[in-house]
N, C-alpha and C positions, 0 to 999 in steps of 0.2 A: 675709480672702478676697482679699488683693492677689496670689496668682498669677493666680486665676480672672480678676480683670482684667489682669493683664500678657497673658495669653494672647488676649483677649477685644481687646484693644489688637492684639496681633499678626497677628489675623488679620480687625481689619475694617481696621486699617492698615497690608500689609504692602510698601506703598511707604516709608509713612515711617519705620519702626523700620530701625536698623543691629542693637541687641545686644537681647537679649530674656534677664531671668533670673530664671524666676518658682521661689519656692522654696518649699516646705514646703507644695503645695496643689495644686493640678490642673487643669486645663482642660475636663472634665465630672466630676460630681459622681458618683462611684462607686456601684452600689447600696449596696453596707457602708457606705459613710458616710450614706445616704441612711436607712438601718436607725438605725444609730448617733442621728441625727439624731432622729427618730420617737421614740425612748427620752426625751431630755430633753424632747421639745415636751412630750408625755404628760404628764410628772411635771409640767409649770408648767401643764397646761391641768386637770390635774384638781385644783387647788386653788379651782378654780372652779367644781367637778364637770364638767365638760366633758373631751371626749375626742375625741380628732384624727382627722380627716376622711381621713387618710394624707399619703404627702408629696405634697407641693404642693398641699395643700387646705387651708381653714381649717378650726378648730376644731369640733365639732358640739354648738350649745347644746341645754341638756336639753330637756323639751318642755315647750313651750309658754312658755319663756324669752325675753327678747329682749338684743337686744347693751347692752349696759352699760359702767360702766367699770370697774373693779379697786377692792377693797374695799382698805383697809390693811392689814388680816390676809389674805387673797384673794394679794398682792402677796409680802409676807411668807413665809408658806409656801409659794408657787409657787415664788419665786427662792431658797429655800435648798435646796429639793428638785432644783431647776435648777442650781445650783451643788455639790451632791453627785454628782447622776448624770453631771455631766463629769467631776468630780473622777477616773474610772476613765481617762477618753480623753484628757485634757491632756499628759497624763506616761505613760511608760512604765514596763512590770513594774521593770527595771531601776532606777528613779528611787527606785521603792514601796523595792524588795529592799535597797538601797542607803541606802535613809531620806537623800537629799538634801535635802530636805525639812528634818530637822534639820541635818545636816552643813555644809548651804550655806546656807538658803532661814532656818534659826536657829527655827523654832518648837519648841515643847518635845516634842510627841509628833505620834501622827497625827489625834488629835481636832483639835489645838491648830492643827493646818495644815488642817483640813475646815473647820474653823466659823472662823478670822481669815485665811486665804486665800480658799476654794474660796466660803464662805459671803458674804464680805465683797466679793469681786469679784462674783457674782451680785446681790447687792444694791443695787448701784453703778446697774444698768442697769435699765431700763425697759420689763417683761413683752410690752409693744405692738409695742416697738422690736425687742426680740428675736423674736418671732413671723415679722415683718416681713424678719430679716437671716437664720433659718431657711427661707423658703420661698426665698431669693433663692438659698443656699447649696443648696438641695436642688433648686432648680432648674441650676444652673450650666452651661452647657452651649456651648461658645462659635460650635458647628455649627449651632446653632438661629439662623440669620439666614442672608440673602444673600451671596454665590453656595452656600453650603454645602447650604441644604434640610435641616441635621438629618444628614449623611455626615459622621460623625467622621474616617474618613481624608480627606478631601478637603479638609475644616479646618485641618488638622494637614501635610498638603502644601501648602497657601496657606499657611503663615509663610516669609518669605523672610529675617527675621531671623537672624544669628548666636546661637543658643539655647542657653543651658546653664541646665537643669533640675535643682535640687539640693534634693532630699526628704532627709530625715532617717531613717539606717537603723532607726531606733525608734518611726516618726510611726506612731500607731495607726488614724487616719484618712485618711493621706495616705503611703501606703508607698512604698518605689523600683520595687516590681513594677508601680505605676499608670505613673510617671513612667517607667518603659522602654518600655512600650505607646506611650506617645505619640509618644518619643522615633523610637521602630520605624515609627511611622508619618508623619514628615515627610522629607522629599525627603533625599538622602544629603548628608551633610555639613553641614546644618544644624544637630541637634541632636545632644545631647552629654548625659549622666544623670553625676552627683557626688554621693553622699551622706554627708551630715553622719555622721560620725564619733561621734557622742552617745547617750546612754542619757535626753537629756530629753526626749526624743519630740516632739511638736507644738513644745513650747517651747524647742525648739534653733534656731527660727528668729525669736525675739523673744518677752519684748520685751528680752531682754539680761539677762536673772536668770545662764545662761550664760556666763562671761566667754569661756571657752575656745573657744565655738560663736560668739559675737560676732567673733572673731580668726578664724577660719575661713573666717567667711564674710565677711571685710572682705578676704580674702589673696585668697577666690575671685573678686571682683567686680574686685581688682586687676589679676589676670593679665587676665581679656574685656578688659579697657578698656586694659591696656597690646597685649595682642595685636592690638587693631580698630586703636589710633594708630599701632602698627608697620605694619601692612597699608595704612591713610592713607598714610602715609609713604610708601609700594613704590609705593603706585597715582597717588599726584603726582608721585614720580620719575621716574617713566614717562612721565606726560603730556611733563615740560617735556623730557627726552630723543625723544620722538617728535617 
């Protein structure tokens, strides 16, 4: 979720940002990703028999339940069911169609990538923790504070930063069509939309499984930073000639 705060940065501080370049994520949480979302919580909340209050609500215990903590097995089958129903939203059709997965990523088939990737990173993480990093995502929203009131364009005209937006033409949750919306909606000249050239969808923007998208987006963060020290340059020349 580091765009959601790049953006969240830019517009409760847009005195102090020069370059702003949040990528592969968005500045309010989409309904479709919000849906999307809903889908995984589901599958981890009902290994507990429990079922999701909607987004940005908690869980609904059965009746007459009280909050508790995660069984071993409770854990277990929540997080692999959790880590199968992303397995659809990480990567793109293209990634599937293309079996990188074997070609790159070196597992043997597509079981052999569901249950020692998709399984194994769900695993890793802490059902509580993720409940907790779900509602934060499905809240996301960076108009929801002062001076904004909840006006997405008037959030999005407060960034006074130099912005380039670079989504990923395959990100299943985070597509270029959002990042043009936003882009459409700050002051002219500000913000600028680039998309990742990749068929690995979400994960063309880390954590670097990508080599190709790693090069990419290190060439694009080059040019903002050589472009802003060129502009430094012009606007101190200036000064000491004035």
């Amino acid at each position: 979720m580091g765009a959601g705060q790049t953006y969240q940065w830019a517009t409760s501080y847009p005195e102090f940002m020069d370059i702003c370049v949040p990528f592969c994520g968005s500045a309010k949480t989409s309904l479709h990703n919000q849906v999307f979302l809903e889908g995984v919580k589901s599958a981890l909340l009902a290994a507990r028999k429990n079922s999701s209050g909607g987004s940005c609500e908690d869980g609904i215990l059965s009746q007459g339940e009280k909050y508790r903590t995660w069984t071993a097995e409770e854990k277990e089958v929540g997080l692999k069911a959790f880590g199968r129903g992303y397995a659809g939203w990480g990567f793109s059709q293209a990634f599937y169609r293309e079996k990188l997965y074997e070609t790159v990523l070196g597992f043997k088939d597509l079981e052999d990538f569901m249950k020692n990737f998709w399984e194994t990173w769900a695993l890793s993480k802490d059902p509580e923790n993720l409940l907790v990093m779900l509602y934060t995502w499905q809240a996301g929203d960076c108009s929801k504070q002062e001076p904004y009131n909840g006006d997405f364009r008037v959030a999005m005209q407060g960034i006074k930063a130099k912005t380039l937006v670079l989504p990923c033409q395959t990100d299943l949750y985070f597509p270029p069509e959002d990042s043009e919306i936003e882009v459409a909606n700050m002051r002219e000249g500000i913000g600028k939309v680039e998309a990742f050239p990749s068929i690995w969808g979400h994960w063309a923007g880390g954590p670097g499984d990508s080599k190709a998208d790693v090069e990419w987006l290190d060439n694009k963060l080059r040019e903002i930073l050589s472009d802003e020290e060129e502009l430094s340059t012009k606007i101190a020349s200036a000064h000491v000639s004035a």
